[in-house]
Structure formats: structure tokens, C-alpha cells
N, C-alpha and C positions, 0 to 999 in steps of 0.2 A: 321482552323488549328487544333483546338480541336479534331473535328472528325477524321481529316487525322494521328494525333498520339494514335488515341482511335484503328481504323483502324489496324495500324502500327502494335501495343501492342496484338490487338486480333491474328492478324495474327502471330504473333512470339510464343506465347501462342499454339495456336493450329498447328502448325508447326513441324513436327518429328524433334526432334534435331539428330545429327548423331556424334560421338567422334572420335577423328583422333587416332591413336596408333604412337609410333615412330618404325621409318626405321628399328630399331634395335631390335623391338619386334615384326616385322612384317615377319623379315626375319630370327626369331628363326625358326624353325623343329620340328614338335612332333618324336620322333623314333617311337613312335606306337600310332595305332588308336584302339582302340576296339568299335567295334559299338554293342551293342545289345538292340534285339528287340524280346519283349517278344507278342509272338501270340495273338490276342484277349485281350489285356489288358486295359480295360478302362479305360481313366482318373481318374475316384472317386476311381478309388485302393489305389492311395497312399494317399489321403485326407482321404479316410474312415478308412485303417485302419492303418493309422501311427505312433497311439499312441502304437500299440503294435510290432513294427520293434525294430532291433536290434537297440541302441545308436550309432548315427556318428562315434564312438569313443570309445573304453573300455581300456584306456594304449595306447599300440602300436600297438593295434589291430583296423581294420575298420572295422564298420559295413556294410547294403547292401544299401538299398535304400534311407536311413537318414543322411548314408555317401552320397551319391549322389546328394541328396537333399540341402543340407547343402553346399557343396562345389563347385557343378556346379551352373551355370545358369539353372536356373527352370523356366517353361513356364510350367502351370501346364492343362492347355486345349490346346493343340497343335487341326490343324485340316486340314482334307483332300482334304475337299472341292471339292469331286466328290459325283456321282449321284449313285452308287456302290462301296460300302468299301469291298472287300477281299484280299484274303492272296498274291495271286500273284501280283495286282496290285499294292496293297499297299507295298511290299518289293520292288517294281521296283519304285514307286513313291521315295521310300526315297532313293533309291541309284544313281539314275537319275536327280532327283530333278525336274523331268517333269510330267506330267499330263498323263493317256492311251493315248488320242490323240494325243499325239505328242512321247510316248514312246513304242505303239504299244500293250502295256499287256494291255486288257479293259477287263480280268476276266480269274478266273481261269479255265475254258474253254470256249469255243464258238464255232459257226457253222462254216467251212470252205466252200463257196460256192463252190470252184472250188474242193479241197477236195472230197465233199458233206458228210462231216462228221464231226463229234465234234472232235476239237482237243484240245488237254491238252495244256497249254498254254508253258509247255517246253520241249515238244516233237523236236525231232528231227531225222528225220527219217533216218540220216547218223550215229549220234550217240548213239541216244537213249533219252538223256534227255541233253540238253546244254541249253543257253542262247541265243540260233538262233534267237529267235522270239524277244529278244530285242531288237528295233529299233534305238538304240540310244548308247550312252557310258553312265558307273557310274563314279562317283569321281574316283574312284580306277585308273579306264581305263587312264583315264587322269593323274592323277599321274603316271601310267607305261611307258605313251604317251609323256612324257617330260624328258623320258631318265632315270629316277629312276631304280635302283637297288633293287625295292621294292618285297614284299611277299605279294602275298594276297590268304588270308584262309576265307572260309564259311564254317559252320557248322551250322546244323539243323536236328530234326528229318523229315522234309517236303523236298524232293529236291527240290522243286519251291524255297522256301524260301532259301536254301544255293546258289543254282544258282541266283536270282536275284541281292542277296545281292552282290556275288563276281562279277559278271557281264563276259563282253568280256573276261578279260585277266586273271583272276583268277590263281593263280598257283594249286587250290586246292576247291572245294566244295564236301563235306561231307553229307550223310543221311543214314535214316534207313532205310534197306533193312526189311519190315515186313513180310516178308515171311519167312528168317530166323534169324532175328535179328539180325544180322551183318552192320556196315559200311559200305558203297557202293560210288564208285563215278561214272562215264562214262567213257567211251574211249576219250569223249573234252578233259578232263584234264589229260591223262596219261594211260597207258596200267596197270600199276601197285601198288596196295597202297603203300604209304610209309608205313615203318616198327612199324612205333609208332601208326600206325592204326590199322595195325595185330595185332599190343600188348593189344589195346582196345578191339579189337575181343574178344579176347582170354578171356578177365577178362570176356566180359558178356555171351561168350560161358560155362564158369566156373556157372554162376550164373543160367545157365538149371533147367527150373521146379522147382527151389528155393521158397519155399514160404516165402514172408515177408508181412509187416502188413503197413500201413499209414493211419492214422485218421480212426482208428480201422478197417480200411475193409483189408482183404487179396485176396493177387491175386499173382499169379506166376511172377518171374521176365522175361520170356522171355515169351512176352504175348503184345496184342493191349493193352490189360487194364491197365496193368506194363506203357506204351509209354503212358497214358492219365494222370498219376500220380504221383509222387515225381519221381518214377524212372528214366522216362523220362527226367525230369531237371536234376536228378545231373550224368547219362552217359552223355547230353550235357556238361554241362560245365564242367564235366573229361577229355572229348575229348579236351576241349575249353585248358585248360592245360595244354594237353600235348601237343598238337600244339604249346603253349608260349616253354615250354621246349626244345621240339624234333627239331623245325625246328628256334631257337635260336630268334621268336622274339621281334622286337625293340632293339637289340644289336648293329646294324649296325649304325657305327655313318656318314655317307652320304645317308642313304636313310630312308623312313619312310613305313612300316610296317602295314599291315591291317587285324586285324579277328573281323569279324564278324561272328553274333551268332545270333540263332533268336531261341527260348525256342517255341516247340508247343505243350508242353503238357495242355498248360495253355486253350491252342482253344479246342483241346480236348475234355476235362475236361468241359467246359465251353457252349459246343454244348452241352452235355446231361442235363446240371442242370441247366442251367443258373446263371449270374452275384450278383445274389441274395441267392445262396445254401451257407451253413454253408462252404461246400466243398472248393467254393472260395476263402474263406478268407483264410482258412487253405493253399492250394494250395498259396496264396500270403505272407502267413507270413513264408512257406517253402520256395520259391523262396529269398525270402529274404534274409534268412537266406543262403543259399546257394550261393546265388550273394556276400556277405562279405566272403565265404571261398573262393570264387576266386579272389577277388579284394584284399582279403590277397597274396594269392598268385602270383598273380599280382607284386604286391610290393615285394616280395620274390624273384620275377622273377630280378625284375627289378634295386633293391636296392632300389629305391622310386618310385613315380607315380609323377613326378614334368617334366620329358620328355614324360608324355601319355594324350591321348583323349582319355575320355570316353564319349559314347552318348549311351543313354539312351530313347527308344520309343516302338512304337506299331504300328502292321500293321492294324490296325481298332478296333472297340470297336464291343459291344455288347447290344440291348435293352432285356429289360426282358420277363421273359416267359408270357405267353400266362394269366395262371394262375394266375400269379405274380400280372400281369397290371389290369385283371377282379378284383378280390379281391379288388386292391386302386380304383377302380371303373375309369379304366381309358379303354375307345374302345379299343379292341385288340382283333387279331384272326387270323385265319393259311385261306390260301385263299389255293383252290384246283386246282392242273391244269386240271383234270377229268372235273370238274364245265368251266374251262374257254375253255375248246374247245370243250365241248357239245354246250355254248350257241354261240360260234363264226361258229362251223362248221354248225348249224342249222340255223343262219343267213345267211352267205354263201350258203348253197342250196334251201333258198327259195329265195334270191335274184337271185342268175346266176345257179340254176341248180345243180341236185347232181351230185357230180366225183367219179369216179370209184378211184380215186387216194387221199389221205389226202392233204386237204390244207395245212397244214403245215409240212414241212421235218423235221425242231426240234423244239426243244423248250430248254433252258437253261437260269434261274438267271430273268424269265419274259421278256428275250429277245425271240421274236417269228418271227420265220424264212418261208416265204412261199413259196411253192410248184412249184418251174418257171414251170414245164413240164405241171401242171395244166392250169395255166395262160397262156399259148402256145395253149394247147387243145382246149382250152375254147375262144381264141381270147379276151383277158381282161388286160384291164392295171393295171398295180401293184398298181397304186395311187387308182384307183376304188376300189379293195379288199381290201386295207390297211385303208379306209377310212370306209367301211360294218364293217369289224371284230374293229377295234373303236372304235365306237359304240356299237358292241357287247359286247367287253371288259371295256368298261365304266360302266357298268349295275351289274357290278359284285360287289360283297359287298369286302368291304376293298380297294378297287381299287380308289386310287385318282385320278391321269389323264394316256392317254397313249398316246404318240407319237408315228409317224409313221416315216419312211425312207423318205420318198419323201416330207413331209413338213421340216426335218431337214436340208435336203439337198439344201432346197431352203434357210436356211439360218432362219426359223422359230419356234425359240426354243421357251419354255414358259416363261413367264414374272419372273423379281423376281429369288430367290437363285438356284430354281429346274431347271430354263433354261439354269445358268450358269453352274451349277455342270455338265448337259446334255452335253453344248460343251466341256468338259474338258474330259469328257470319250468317247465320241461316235470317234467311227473307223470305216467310210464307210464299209470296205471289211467284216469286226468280229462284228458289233452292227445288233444287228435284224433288220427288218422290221418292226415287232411293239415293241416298250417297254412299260411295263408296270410300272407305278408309283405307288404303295401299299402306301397307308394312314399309319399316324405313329403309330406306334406297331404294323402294322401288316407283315408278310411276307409267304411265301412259303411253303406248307405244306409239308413232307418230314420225313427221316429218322432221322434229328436233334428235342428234343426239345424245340431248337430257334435258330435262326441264324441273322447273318448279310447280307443284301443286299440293301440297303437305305443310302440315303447321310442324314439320320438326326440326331441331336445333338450325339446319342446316340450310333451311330455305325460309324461314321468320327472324335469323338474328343477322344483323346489320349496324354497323356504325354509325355512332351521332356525335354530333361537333357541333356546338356553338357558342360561336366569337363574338365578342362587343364588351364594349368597354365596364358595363356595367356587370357582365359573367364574371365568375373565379375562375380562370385557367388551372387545368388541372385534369390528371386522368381518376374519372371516378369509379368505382366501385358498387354503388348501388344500382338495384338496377332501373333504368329507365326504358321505358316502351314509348313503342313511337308517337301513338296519339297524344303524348305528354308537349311534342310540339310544338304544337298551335295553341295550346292553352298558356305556355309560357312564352310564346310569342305574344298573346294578346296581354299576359302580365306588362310586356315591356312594353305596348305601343299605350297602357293604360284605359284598352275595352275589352269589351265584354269576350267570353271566350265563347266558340259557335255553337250555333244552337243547340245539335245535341253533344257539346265535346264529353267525355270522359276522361278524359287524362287528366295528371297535377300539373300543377304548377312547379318545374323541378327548381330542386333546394339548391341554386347554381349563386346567388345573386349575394 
């Protein structure tokens, strides 16, 4: 009997408790959602540099991230729990609340086979740039889908990031046009801007060839380098603004309201110098500082923030540079594609013979695509080549392991976190032939110096916030992923969570 109540106790002890909420707090409404998602922002931003964020609070004034911190439910390592963290996947991850395999974005480009060409993951070859390629609905979709009278706005300097966010039914996604630095949307959402976006034109058509200065360096405001710097955050959340203003929202009292924002100056910024440059911190303690004049405004908008959701995240993180990790004496290094398909195609021709034709059609993100017209020529099965180049791609420094197509397909992922992250991303028709596993720290050598393409600590954990009245504030402890988003979004707007969500419902309420 002792044991069976020893039993009992352990088991209630390690058991998730779960808290019920009443009928009458369940079927409140926020009038508005604001979701924003700052590009590239690693978890340890707001641990490292919190001490110097604006105060929760100064009077009646709110701060940025300290107010957030403070007053929402804090998860302060949120995590993505795929085998590739970037920017398109992961804005469709949070809006979806599903995995690429089941939400169709497994990167911000990939090989089309039938195509036979790299296509950007929000092309659309009727419109130009939509949400085509999303397989799936966002929160929003469903919110509009249950008969709401709702508004939903994306804005970003990235159109991937304003498209994923807003998803199928968007009334509106926003981006920069860097050719001429103007706001842009597609013919998906409309023939013609609204008029409060001309009027933003117009301020940063004014600001031509303007020189200003940010953490002493100068550069023109209408300029790529202006879009990697302060500039770029505060036209984003100007526009974010005037969108509350212009198109009246969260005023409507039967429906609930959605903008989302996703800041990418911070990826930018953060591809040239990596998570560790002085730049960073600056760049975080401006962001900040910029997040409390909107969340003022916010509240100006709104008379309080007591009917709003805010959530607070990241489309992926960042490991450090190359430099950075050598110095703490830690393995790290830039792997060459030059190097990996001299020593895969000279395995390949002394195995089956030289081809007049390249074994491989592309190559993208260590996803490596091979040459069917070859493998025709040649009479060779795909598994046989996929199994030579392998090997060949094993051999490579920095290179952990590499899967191929035809062992995944058979259902034989690797053992342990990387096999799982592996089913969560892999898309028959868009994942290579072979992928490549790069060892930690190291990734892809390129025009960045550093980037994200790894599901390790470093580049899938990210911070999650979210405010409203009916959350428990509080820093939490378990752990939450990010697809868990949009399914407790849809807990609170009272629909349905998107078609293929996978995430819970978190125990926030």
C-alpha cells in the first residue's frame, strides 16, 4: 500500500497540471492582436542586455521589452525544433503553428524539380509574390473563416516575412520595394495602396540622399545600408502606426483585428557582424527603445492595452562568427560548396564514369539536388548515387552526417534530436536528394559573415512574450515551441486552430 501511494504522489508530482479559466473569461475577445517578430533575434538579447532597456514603466509612459517582459507570460528560450531555422519557414511556422512538412515552406528557396529551377519560396507566378505556396491556413485564416468581420495587416521590410505572417486572407501585406525604396504590396491583395501608404512613401521619398548618423556610422536614408540599421525599424513600425490609425484598428467591438510586424533590419545587421558586434546590442537597445514609442502609441491608439494581445518572438537565432567561436577555442568554420562538389563529382566519375552533364542541377541551404537526365544517360539508380556522393560528402571537414532521399523516404531518419528535427522539415517534392548536416558552428561559406541554417541551440531558440489580459504574467520555465502560437492564439479569439497546427494550447491562461 506504501508503495502504491509512493507511486500515486510521484506520479501527480511529475504530471503537467493544466488550469481551467471560467466560461466568461474564455469567451472575452481581444479587439486586437499585434504580433511582432523581430528577424534573427536570439534568445540571450533580452537576458544579456536587460539591464540597460527602457523601465516597464516611467509614469504613464511604457517601456519596450521590460514592459513586455514584465506584464506578459515570458518563455524566455522558446524553440523551433526543426533541422533548418530561416526566415520564411520560421514566419510560416509561427503563423501556422505547423512544422515545413506539413506547412509546405521548408526554406526560403528550393529546387523545383518539375520547375527545374530554384524557386523563392513566395513566388507566384500569377501574382508575383503571394502566399501560394502556403499549404496550409494561419490563425488569422481562421479567425476570417468563422465569419469575423476582421482586418489583417503584415508589414515588413522582407515580403516573405509580411506574406507568411498575414497568410491566405490577409487584407493587406506590406514591404520594401529596394530598388526604390518605396512600400510595395502585389496584385493578391489589391490593385492599389491604400492612401496612408502613399503618405509613408511620400515622408521616405522626402528623406532622398539624406545623410544621418546611428552609432556613429553614416549612410544615406534611402539606401540597403539605411534598411540594415535604425532606419529600417523605425519606417517599420511608422508604417505599423499608421496602419493602427489609418485603417481604425481594434476599434471594432465584434470582431478582432490583426497586425503583424516582423522588424528585419536586425537579420541584416546581424548577417555582417554577427550576435556578438558592439552593433548588436546597440541595434537591441534602439529596437527597444522604439518598441515603447509604439506600444505608447498603442495605448493612444487605443485608450488602454487591457482589450490587446501582444506576442513577442523570433523567426530563428543566430550562432557566432567563425572568428568569434576560434578565439573561445571553440571548432568552427565556413564549409565551401566549391570543395564539396569537386570531391562528390570526382567520386562520382571514378565510380560510374565521367558525364558530359553536372551531377547535380542545384544546390541550396546543403540541400543537393541530382541531375535525373544524367541518371537516365548513365542507366543508375538514384539510391546508388545518393549513396557514392555520401560518402563523398561525409569526408568533408565540418560536415556531421548526410542523409539522403531514398533512406528518408523509406522512413530512416537518424537516431536522437537531428532525426526528429529531419521529419519536421523534410518535403518530398522541395528537400534535396542529399542533405547535408554541418557540425556545430559551422555553416556555409557565402556572401554573409555568419548565418543560420542548423536546428542547434543556437539558431532554433528564440524568445516568446505574450501580453493580454486574460495571460498570467510571469517568466515560465517549461518549455514552449514556437508552433504553440497560433494554436493559443486561436484558444483566445475562440476558433479553430489552422489546419495542420501541431502545437498546444500553452498552460498560460
Amino acid at each position: 500500500m506504501k508503495i502504491l501511494n509512493f507511486i500515486l504522489a510521484v506520479s501527480l508530482i511529475s504530471s503537467p497540471s493544466f488550469s481551467a479559466i471560467s466560461l466568461e473569461k474564455f469567451q472575452e475577445r481581444p479587439k486586437l492582436i499585434v504580433l511582432i517578430v523581430i528577424d534573427q533575434f536570439r534568445a540571450d538579447y533580452l537576458t544579456r542586455f536587460q539591464s540597460q532597456f527602457l523601465p516597464a514603466t516611467r509614469g504613464e509612459k511604457l517601456g519596450g521589452f521590460n514592459f513586455l517582459m514584465q506584464k506578459g507570460a515570458y518563455f524566455p528560450f522558446a524553440e523551433y525544433d526543426v533541422s533548418q531555422c530561416m526566415t520564411c519557414s520560421g514566419h510560416a511556422i509561427i503563423s501556422t503553428g505547423s512544422y515545413p512538412s506539413a506547412n509546405g515552406i521548408v526554406a526560403n528557396d528550393y529546387y523545383d524539380r518539375v520547375k527545374k529551377k530554384i524557386v523563392y519560396c513566395a513566388d507566384d507566378e500569377v501574382n508575383d509574390l503571394s502566399p501560394n505556396q502556403l499549404t496550409t491556413t494561419t490563425f488569422s485564416d481562421e479567425l476570417k473563416n468563422s465569419g469575423a468581420s476582421s482586418k489583417v495587416i503584415g508589414i515588413a521590410l522582407k515580403d516573405r516575412s509580411a506574406i507568411m505572417l498575414g497568410g491566405h486572407r490577409a487584407d493587406m501585406a506590406l514591404w520594401m520595394n529596394t530598388s526604390n525604396f518605396q512600400w510595395q504590396t502585389s496584385p493578391y491583395y489589391g490593385k492599389k495602396l491604400p492612401s496612408w501608404v502613399d503618405e509613408a512613401n511620400k515622408k521616405i521619398a522626402a528623406d532622398f540622399d539624406k545623410e544621418k548618423t546611428w552609432n556613429g556610422k553614416k549612410y544615406v536614408a534611402n539606401s540597403k545600408l539605411a534598411m540594415t540599421l535604425d532606419y529600417g525599424v523605425n519606417i517599420s513600425l511608422a508604417l505599423a502606426e499608421q496602419a493602427l490609425k489609418s485603417e481604425k484598428l481594434g476599434t471594432k467591438a465584434s470582431a478582432t483585428d490583426v497586425l503583424a510586424i516582423s522588424l528585419s533590419s536586425h537579420d541584416s545587421l546581424g548577417h555582417s557582424l554577427g550576435p556578438n558586434a558592439h552593433e548588436m546590442e546597440a541595434m537591441t537597445l534602439h529596437e527597444d527603445r522604439k518598441l515603447a514609442d509604439f506600444l505608447n502609441a498603442l495605448q493612444s491608439h487605443l485608450g488602454s492595452l487591457k482589450d490587446v494581445v501582444v506576442v513577442l518572438t523570433a523567426d530563428h537565432g543566430i550562432p557566432p562568427t567563425v572568428e568569434y567561436a576560434s578565439a573561445a577555442k571553440i571548432d568552427s568554420g565556413k564549409i565551401d560548396y566549391l570543395e564539396l562538389y569537386r570531391k562528390v563529382y570526382d567520386r562520382l566519375d571514378q565510380k560510374f564514369g565521367k558525364s558530359a552533364k553536372p551531377w547535380f542541377v542545384a544546390s541550396k541551404y546543403f540541400h543537393f539536388y541530382l541531375n535525373e537526365e544524367v541518371l537516365r544517360e548513365k542507366n543508375l539508380s538514384a539510391s546508388n548515387v545518393e549513396a557514392e556522393a555520401k560518402r563523398s560528402l561525409q569526408e568533408v571537414k565540418g560536415v556531421s552526417l548526410v542523409v539522403t532521399k531514398t533512406d528518408l523516404e523509406k522512413g530512416l531518419f537518424p537516431p536522437g534530436e537531428i532525426g526528429l528535427q529531419l521529419q519536421r522539415q523534410y518535403v518530398p517534392q522541395k528537400s534535396g536528394d542529399l542533405i547535408v548536416i554541418p557540425k556545430p558552428f559551422y555553416f556555409e561559406k557565402g556572401d554573409n559573415v555568419v548565418t543560420h541554417i542548423t536546428g542547434y541551440s543556437y539558431d532554433r531558440t528564440v524568445p516568446l512574450i505574450m501580453m493580454g489580459k486574460k495571460f498570467k504574467p510571469g517568466v515560465y520555465s517549461q518549455k514552449a515551441k514556437v508552433i504553440d502560437i497560433a494554436p493559443t492564439l486561436a484558444f483566445t479569439l475562440g476558433v479553430i486552430a489552422p489546419a495542420t497546427s501541431e502545437g498546444k494550447v500553452l498552460d498560460i491562461f
